[in-house]
Residue frames relative to the residue before (quaternion, step in Angstrom):
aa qw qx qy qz dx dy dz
X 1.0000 0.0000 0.0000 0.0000 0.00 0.00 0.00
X 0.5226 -0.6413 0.4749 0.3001 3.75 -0.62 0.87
X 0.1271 -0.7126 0.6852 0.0808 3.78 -0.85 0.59
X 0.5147 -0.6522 0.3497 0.4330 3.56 -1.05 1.43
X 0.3638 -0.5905 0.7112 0.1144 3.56 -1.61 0.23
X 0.6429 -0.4847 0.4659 0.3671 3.93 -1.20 0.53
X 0.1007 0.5696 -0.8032 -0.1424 4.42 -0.82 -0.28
X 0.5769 -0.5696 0.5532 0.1914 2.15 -1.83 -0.17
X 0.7997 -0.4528 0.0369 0.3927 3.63 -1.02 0.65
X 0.0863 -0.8126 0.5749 0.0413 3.46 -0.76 0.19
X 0.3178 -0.7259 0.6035 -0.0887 2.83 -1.22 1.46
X 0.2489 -0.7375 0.6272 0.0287 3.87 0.25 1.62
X 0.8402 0.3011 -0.3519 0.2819 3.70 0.47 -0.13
X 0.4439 0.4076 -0.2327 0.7634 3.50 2.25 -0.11
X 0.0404 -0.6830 0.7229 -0.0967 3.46 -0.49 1.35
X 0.6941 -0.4743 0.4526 0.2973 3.44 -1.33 0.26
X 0.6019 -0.4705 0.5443 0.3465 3.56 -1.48 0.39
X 0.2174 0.7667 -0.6041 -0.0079 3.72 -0.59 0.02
X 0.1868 0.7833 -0.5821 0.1126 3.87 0.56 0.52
X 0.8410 0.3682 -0.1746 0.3559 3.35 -1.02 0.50
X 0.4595 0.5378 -0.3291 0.6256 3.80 2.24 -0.28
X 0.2360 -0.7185 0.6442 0.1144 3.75 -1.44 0.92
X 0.0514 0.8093 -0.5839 0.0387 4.15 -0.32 0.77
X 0.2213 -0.6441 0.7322 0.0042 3.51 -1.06 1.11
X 0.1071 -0.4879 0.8659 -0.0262 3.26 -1.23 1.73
X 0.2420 -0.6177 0.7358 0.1362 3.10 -2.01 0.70
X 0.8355 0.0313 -0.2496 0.4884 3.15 -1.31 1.04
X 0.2632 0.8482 -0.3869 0.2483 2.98 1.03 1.77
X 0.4845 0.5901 -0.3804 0.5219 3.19 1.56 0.66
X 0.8381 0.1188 -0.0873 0.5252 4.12 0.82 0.53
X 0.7936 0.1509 -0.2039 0.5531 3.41 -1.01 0.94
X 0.8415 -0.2630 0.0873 0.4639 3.63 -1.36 -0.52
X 0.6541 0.5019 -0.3297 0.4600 3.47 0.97 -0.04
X 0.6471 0.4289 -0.4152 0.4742 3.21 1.32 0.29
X 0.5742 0.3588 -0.4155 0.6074 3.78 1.27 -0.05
X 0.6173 0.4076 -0.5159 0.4321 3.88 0.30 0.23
X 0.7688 0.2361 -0.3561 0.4759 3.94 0.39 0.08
X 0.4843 0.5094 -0.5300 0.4744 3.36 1.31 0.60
X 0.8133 0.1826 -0.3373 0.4375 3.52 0.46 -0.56
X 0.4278 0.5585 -0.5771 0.4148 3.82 0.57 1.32
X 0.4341 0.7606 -0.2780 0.3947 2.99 1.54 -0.75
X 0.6729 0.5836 -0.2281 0.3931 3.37 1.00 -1.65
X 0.6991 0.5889 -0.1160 0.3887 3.35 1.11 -1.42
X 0.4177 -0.7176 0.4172 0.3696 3.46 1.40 -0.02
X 0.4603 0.6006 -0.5691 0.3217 3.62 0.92 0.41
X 0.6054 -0.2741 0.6042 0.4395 3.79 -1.79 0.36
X 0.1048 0.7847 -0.6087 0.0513 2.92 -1.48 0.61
X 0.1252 -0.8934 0.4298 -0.0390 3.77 0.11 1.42
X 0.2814 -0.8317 0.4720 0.0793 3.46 -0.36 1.39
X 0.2005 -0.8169 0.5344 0.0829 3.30 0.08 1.05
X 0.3498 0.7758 -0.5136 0.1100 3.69 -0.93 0.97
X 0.4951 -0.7223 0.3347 0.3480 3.34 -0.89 -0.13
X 0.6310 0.3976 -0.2058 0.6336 3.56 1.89 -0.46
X 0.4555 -0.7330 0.4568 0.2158 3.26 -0.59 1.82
X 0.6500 0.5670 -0.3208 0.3914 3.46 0.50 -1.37
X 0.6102 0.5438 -0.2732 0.5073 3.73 0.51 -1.08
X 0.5409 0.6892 -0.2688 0.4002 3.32 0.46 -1.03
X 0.7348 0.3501 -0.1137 0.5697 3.25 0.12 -2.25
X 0.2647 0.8724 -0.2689 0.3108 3.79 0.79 -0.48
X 0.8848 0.1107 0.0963 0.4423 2.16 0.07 -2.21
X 0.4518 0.7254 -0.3267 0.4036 3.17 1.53 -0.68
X 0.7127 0.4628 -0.2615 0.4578 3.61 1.00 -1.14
X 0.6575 0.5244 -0.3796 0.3856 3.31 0.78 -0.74
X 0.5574 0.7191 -0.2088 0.3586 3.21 1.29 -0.81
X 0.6532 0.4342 -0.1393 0.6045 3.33 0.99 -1.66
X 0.6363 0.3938 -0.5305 0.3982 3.92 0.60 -0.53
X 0.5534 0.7068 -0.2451 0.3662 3.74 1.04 -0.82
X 0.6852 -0.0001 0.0758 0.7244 3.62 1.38 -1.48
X 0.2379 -0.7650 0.5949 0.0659 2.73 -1.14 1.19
X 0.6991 0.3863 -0.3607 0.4815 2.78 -0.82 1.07
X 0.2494 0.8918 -0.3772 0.0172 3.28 1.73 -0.51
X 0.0768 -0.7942 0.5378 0.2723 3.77 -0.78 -0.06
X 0.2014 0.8723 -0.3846 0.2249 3.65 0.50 1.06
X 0.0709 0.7569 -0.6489 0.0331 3.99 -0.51 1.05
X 0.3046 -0.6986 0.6300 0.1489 3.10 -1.78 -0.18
X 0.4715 -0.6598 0.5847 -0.0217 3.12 -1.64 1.30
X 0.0270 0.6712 -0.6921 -0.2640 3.32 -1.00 0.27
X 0.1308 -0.7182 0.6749 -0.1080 2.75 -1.52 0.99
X 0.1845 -0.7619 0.6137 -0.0941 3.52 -0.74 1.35
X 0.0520 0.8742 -0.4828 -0.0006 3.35 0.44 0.67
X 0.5028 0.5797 -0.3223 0.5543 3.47 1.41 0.25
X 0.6916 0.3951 -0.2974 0.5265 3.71 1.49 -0.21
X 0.3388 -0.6538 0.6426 0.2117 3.77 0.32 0.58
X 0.8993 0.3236 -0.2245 0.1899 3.89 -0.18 -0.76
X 0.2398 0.7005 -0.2429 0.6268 2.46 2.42 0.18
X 0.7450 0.5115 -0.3837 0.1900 3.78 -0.10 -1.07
X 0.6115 0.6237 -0.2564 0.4139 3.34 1.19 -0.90
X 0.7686 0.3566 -0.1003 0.5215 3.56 0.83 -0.73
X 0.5314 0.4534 -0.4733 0.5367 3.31 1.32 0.36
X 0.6687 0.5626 -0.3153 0.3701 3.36 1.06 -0.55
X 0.5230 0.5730 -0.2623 0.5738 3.43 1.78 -0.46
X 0.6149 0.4872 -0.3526 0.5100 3.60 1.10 -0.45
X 0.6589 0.5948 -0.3903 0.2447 3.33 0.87 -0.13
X 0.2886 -0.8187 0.4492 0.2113 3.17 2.11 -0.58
X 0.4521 0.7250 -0.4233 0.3013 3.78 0.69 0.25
X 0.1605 -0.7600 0.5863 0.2300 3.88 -0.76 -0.20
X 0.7959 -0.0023 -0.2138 0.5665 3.49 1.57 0.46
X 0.3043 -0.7292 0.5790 0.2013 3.52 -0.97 0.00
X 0.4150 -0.7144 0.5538 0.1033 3.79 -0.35 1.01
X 0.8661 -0.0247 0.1935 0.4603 3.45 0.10 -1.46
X 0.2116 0.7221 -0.6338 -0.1789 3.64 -0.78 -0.43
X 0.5420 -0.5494 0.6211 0.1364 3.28 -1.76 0.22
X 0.1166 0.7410 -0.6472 -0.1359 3.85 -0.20 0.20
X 0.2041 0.8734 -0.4331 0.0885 3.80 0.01 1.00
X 0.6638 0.5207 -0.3681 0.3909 3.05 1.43 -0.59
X 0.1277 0.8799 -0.4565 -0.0328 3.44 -1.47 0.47
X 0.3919 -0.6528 0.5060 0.4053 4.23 -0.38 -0.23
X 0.0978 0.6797 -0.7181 -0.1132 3.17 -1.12 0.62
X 0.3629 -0.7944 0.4803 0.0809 3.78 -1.23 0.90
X 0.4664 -0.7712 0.3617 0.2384 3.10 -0.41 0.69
X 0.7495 0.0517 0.2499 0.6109 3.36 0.51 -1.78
X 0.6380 -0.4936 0.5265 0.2686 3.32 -1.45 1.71
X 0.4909 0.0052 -0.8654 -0.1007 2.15 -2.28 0.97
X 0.6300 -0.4513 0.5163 0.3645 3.96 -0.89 0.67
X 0.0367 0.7964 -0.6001 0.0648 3.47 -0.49 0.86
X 0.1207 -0.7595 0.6310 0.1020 3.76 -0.76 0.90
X 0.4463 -0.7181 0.4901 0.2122 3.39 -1.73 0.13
X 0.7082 -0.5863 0.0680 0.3874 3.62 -0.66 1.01
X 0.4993 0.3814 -0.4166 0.6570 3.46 1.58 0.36
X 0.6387 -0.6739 0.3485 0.1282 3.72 0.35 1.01
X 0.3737 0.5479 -0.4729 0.5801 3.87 1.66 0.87
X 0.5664 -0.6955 0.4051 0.1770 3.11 -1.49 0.57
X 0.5929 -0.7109 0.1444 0.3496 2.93 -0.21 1.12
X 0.5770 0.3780 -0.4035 0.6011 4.28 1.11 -0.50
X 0.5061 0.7014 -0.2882 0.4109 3.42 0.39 -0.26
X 0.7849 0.2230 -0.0078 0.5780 3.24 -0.01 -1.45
X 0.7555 0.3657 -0.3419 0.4226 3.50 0.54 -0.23
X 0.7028 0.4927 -0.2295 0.4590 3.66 0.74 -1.16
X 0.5995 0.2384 -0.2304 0.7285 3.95 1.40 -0.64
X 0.9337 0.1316 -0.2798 0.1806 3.19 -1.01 -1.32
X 0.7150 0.3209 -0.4987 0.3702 3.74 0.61 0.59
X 0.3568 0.6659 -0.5624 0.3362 3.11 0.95 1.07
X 0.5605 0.6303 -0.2167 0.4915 3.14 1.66 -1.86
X 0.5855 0.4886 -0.3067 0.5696 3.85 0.44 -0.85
X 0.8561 0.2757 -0.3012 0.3168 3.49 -0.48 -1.23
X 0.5465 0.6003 -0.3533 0.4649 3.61 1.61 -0.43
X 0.6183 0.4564 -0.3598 0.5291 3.83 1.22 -0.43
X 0.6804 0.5694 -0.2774 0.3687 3.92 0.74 -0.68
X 0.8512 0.2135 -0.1873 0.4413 3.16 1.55 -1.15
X 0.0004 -0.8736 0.4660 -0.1404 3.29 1.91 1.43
X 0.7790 0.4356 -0.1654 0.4195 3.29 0.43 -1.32
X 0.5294 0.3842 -0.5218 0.5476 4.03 0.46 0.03
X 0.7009 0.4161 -0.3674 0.4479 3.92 0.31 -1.44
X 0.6113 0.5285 -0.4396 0.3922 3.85 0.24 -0.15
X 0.8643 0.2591 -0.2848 0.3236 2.96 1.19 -1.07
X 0.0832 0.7316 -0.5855 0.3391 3.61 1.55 0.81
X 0.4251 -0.5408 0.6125 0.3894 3.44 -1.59 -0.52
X 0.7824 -0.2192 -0.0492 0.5808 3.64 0.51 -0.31
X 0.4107 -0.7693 0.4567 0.1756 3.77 0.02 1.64
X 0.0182 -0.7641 0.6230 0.1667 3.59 -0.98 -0.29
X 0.0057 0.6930 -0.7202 0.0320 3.63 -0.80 0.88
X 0.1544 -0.7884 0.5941 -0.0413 2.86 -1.13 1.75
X 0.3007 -0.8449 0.4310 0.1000 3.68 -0.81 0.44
X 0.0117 -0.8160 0.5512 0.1736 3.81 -0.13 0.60
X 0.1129 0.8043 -0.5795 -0.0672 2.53 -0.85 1.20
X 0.6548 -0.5838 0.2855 0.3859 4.21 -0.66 0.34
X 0.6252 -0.5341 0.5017 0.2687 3.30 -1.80 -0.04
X 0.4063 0.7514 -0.2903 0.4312 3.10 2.23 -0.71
X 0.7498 0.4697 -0.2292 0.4058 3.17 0.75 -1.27
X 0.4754 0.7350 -0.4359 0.2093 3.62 0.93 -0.59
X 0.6998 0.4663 -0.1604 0.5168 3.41 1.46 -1.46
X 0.6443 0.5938 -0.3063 0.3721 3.89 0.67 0.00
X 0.1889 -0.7588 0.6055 0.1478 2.87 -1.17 0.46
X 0.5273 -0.6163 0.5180 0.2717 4.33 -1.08 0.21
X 0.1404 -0.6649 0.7252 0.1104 3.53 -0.69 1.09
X 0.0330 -0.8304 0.5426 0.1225 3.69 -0.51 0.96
X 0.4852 0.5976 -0.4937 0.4046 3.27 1.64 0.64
X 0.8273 0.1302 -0.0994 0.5373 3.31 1.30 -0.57
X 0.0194 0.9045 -0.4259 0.0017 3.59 0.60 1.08
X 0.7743 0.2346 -0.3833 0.4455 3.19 1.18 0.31
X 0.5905 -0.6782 0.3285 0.2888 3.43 0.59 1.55
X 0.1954 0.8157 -0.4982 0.2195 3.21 0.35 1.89
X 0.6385 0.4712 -0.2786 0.5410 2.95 1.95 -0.30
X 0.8412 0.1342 -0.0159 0.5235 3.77 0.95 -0.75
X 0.4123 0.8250 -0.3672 0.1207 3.22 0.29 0.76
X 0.4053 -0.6575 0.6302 -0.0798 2.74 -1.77 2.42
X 0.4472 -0.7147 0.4334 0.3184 3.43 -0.50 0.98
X 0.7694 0.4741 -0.2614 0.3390 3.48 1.36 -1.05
X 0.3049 0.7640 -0.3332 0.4607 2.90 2.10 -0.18
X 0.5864 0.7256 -0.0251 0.3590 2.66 0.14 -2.15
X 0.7506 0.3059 -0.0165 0.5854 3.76 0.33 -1.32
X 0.6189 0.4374 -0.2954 0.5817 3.70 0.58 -0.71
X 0.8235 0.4325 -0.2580 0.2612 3.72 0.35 -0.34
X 0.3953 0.7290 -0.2239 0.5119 2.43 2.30 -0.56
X 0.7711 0.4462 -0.1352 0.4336 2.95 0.51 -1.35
X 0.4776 0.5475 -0.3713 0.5782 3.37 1.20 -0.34
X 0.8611 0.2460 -0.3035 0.3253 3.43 0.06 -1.01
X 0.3325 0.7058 -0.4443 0.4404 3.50 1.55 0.37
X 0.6879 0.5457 -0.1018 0.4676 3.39 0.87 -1.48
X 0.6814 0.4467 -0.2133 0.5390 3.77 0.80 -0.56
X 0.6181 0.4709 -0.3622 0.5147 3.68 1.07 -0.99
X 0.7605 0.3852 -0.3425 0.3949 3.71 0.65 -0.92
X 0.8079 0.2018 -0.3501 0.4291 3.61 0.19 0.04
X 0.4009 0.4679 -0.6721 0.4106 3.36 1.42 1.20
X 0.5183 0.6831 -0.3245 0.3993 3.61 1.01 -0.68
X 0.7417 0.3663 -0.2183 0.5178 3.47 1.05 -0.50
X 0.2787 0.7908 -0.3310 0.4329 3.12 1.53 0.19
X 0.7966 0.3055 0.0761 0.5160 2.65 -0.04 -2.51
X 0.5534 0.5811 -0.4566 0.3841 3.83 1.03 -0.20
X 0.6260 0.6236 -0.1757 0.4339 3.71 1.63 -1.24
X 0.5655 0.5307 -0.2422 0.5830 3.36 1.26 -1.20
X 0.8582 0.3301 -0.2405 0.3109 3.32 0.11 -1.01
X 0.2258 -0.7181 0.4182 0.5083 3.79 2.17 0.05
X 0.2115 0.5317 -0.8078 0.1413 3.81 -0.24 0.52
X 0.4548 -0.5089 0.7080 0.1815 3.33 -2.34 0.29
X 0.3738 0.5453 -0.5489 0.5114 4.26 1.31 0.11
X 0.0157 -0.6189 0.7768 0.1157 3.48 -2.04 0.43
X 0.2403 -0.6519 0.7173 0.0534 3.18 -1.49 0.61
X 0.0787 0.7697 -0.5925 0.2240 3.85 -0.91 1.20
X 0.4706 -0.6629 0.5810 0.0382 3.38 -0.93 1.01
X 0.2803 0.7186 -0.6333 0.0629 3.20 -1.31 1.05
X 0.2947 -0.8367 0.4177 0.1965 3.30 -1.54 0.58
X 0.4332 -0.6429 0.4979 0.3888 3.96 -0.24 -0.02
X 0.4056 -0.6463 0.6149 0.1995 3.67 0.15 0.21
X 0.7200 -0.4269 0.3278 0.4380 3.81 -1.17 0.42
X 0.1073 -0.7813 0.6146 -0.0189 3.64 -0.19 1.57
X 0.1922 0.7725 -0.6053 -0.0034 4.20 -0.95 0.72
X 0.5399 -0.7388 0.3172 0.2492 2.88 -1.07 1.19
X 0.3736 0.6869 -0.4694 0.4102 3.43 1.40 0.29
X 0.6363 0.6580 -0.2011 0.3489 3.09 1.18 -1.00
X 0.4859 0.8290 -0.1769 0.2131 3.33 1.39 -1.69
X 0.2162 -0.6573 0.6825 0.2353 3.67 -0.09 -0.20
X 0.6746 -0.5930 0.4281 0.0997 3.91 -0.85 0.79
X 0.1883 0.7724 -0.5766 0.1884 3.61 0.41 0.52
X 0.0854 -0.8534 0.5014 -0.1137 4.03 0.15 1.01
X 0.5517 -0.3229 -0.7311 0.2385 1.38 -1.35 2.46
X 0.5505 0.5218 -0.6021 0.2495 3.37 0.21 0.06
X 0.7653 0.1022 -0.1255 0.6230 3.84 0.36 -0.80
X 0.0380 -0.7301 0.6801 0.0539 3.93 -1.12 0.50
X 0.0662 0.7725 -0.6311 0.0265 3.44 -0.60 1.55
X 0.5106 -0.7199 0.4342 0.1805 3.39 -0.95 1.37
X 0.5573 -0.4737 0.5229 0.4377 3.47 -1.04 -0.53
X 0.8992 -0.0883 -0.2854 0.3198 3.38 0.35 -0.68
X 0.4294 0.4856 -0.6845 0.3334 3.31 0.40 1.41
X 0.5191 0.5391 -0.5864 0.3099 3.80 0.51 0.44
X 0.7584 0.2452 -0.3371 0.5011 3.65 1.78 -0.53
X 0.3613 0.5029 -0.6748 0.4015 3.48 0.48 0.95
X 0.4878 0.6525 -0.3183 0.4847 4.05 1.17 -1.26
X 0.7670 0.3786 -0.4668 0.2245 4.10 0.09 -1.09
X 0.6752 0.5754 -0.4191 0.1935 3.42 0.45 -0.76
X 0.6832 0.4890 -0.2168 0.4972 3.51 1.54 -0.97
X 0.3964 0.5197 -0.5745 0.4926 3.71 1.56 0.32
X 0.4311 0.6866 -0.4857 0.3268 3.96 0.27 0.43
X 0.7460 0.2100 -0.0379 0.6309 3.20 1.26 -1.33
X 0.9472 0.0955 -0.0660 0.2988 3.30 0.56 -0.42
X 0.4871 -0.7576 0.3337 0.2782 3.97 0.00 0.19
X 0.3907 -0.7432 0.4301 0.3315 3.17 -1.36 -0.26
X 0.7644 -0.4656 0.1538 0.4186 3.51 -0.99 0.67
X 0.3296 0.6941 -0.4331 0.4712 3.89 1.59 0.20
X 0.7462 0.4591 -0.0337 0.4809 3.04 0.32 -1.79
X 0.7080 0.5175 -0.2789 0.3913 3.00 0.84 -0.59
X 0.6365 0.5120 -0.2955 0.4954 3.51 1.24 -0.06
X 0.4309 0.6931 -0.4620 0.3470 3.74 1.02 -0.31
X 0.6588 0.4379 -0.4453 0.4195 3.56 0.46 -0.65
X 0.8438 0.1795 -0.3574 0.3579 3.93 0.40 -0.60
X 0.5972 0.5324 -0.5170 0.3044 3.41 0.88 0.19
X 0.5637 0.4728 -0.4698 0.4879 3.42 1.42 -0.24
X 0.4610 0.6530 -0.4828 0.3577 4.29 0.91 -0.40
X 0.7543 0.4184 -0.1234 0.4907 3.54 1.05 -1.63
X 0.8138 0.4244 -0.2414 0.3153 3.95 1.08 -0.46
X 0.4716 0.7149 -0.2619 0.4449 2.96 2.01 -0.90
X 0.3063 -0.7907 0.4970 0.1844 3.69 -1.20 0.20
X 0.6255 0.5884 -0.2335 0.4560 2.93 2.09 -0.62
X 0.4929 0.7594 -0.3373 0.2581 3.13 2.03 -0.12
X 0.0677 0.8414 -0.5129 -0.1560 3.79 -0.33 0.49
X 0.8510 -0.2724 0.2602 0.3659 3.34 -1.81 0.35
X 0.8743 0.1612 0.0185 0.4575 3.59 -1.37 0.31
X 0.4705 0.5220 -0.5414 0.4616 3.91 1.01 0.74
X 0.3818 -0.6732 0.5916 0.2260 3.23 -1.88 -0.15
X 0.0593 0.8777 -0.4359 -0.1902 3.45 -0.42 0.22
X 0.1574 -0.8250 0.5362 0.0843 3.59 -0.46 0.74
X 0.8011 -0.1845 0.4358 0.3665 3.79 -1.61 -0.68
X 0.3689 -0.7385 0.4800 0.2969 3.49 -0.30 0.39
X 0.6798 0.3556 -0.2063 0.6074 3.90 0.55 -1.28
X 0.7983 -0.3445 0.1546 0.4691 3.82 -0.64 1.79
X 0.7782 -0.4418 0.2909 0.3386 3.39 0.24 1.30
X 0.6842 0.5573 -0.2300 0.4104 3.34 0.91 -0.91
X 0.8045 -0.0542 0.0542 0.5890 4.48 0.66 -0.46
X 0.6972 0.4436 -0.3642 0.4296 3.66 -1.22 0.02
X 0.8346 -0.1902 0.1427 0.4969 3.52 -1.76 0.32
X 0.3806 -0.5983 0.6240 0.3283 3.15 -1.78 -0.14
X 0.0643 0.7139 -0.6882 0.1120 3.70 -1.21 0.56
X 0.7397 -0.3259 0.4700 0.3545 3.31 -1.85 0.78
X 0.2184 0.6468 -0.7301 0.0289 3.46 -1.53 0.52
X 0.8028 -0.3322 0.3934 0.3007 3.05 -1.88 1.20
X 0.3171 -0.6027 0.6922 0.2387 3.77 -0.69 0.74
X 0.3898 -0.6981 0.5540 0.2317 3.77 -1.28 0.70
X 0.8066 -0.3455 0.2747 0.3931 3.28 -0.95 1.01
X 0.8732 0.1212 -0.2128 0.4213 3.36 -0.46 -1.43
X 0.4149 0.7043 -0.4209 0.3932 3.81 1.20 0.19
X 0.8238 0.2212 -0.2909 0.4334 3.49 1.26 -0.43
X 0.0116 -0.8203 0.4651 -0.3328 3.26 1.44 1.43
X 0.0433 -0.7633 0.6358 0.1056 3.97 0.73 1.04
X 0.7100 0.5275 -0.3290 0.3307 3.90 0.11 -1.20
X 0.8092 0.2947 -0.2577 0.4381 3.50 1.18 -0.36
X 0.4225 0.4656 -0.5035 0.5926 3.24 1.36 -0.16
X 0.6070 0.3822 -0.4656 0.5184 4.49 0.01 -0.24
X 0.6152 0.5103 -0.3886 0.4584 3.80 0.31 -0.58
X 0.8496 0.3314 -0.2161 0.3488 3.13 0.23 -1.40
X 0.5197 0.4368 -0.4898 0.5470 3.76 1.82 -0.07
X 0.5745 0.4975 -0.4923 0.4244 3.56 -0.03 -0.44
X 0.5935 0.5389 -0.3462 0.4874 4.47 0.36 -0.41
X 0.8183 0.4060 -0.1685 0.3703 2.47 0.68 -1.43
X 0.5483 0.4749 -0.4898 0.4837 3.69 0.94 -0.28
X 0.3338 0.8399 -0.3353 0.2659 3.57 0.90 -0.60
X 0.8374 0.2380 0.0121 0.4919 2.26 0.28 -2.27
X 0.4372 0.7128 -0.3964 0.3791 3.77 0.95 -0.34
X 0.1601 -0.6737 0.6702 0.2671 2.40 -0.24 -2.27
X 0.6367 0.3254 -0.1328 0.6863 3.53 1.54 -0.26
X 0.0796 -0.6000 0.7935 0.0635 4.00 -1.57 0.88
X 0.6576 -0.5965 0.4437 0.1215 3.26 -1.27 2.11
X 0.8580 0.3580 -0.2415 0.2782 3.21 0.48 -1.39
X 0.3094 0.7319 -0.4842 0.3661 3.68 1.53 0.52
X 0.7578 0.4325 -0.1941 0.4483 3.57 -0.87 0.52
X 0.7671 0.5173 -0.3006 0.2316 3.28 1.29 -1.51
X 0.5755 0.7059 -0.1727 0.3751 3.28 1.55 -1.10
């Protein structure tokens, strides 16, 4: 497993040039996936909001273009909670490669009742892993044909304290929404740097790498109307906890620096600089149960299962 290494500086507010690269952030029309294809945006790359509400979307797109001129920015729908859906969203993209993606978008639930989706997985589950896992097998073939793709994963701080029931992974026996969510995310986090695994084995020139956003609040947020509306005083109810933690701006630096950097390699994590939790991005120590090879293989093997599809076709 790679262990972080010095880069060199980095300047979150002087991003690279990137004209002519095409990246899909899912659930790129709100929260951290909307400041992570706003600031790709900046770079002159294509940029492809993946989502599932059209309107939002266009939203966000506008807010965007008032932000960068010149912006290059569409939208996808994407249902990532329909598995049969995934394949033909990827045909909607109309592309002949795929530079980057973002797997960012997800559901977290609050309060039980357990809710499943119409192919009968649970719903944080099936959306936050398996239609990532699915859409990562559909859009094999644009990222192959990149020169060296990058598929980046958010994945949470939530997840740090969990652990994977791979007897029951889609909380059929006990199920805590926050649980529930935390495991998700866990199993989001295992697929990508099994994924970078099998990307190494197989000598592809694609990486796959894991990042987290550290404690994102919308007090925090910089204002991006109508999509995000920060008041006056919840930016100073927000100042005292900007100590420990950031806003959802800041919160994107780890993957846009995962997808822009050159020094970035395969099968790292990147997180916040100041305890994982706000500041720069930088390499961090993979956690313990993150290098769990036998269950991150367990949990891809289910998962094709449950799919029907194994990501790493196409990639090699």
């Amino acid at each position: 497993m790679p262990s972080p290494t010095p880069t060199e500086s980095w300047d979150v507010r002087r991003l690279p040039s990137a004209p002519g690269r095409h990246v899909l952030v899912t659930g790129g029309n709100a929260g951290i996936g909307y400041f992570v294809a706003e600031q790709f945006a900046g770079t002159g790359a294509t940029v492809v909001l993946g989502s599932r509400d059209t309107a939002k979307a266009e939203t966000a797109m506008a807010s965007i273009r008032s932000r960068v001129p010149g912006a290059r920015v569409r939208a996808l729908r994407l249902d990532l909670a329909d598995l049969s859906s995934l394949e033909a969203s990827v045909e909607a993209l109309r592309l002949d490669r795929l530079d980057a993606v973002v797997l960012n978008a997800g559901v977290m639930l609050d309060h039980p009742p357990r809710r499943e989706t119409h192919d009968g997985h649970e719903l944080m589950f099936a959306t936050n892993h398996l239609g990532h896992f699915a859409l990562t097998r559909w859009l094999a073939p644009l990222l192959a044909a990149a020169p060296a793709a990058r598929i980046v994963t958010t994945g949470s701080f939530a997840a740090k304290s969990e652990r994977l029931d791979l007897d029951d992974l889609q909380s059929t026996r006990d199920y805590q929404p926050k649980r529930t969510y935390a495991r998700s995310k866990l199993a989001q986090m295992l697929f990508a740097l099994e994924l970078d695994r099998r990307l190494r084995a197989a000598g592809s020139t694609a990486l796959s790498m894991v990042t987290h956003p550290g404690g994102a609040l919308d007090s925090l947020t910089p204002s991006r109307p109508p999509v995000h509306i920060r008041t006056t005083s919840a930016r100073l109810r927000g100042l005292p906890a900007g100590l420990l933690v950031q806003g959802k701006e800041a919160a994107a630096w780890p993957a846009v620096r995962a997808v822009l950097d050159p020094a970035v390699a395969g099968g790292q994590l990147w997180a916040p600089r100041v305890f994982g939790l706000r500041g720069l991005p930088r390499p961090a120590p993979l956690w313990d149960h993150l290098t769990d090879t036998t269950a991150a293989a367990r949990l891809w093997d289910a998962s094709c299962e449950l799919t029907g599809v194994d990501p790493s076709s196409g990639l090699a």
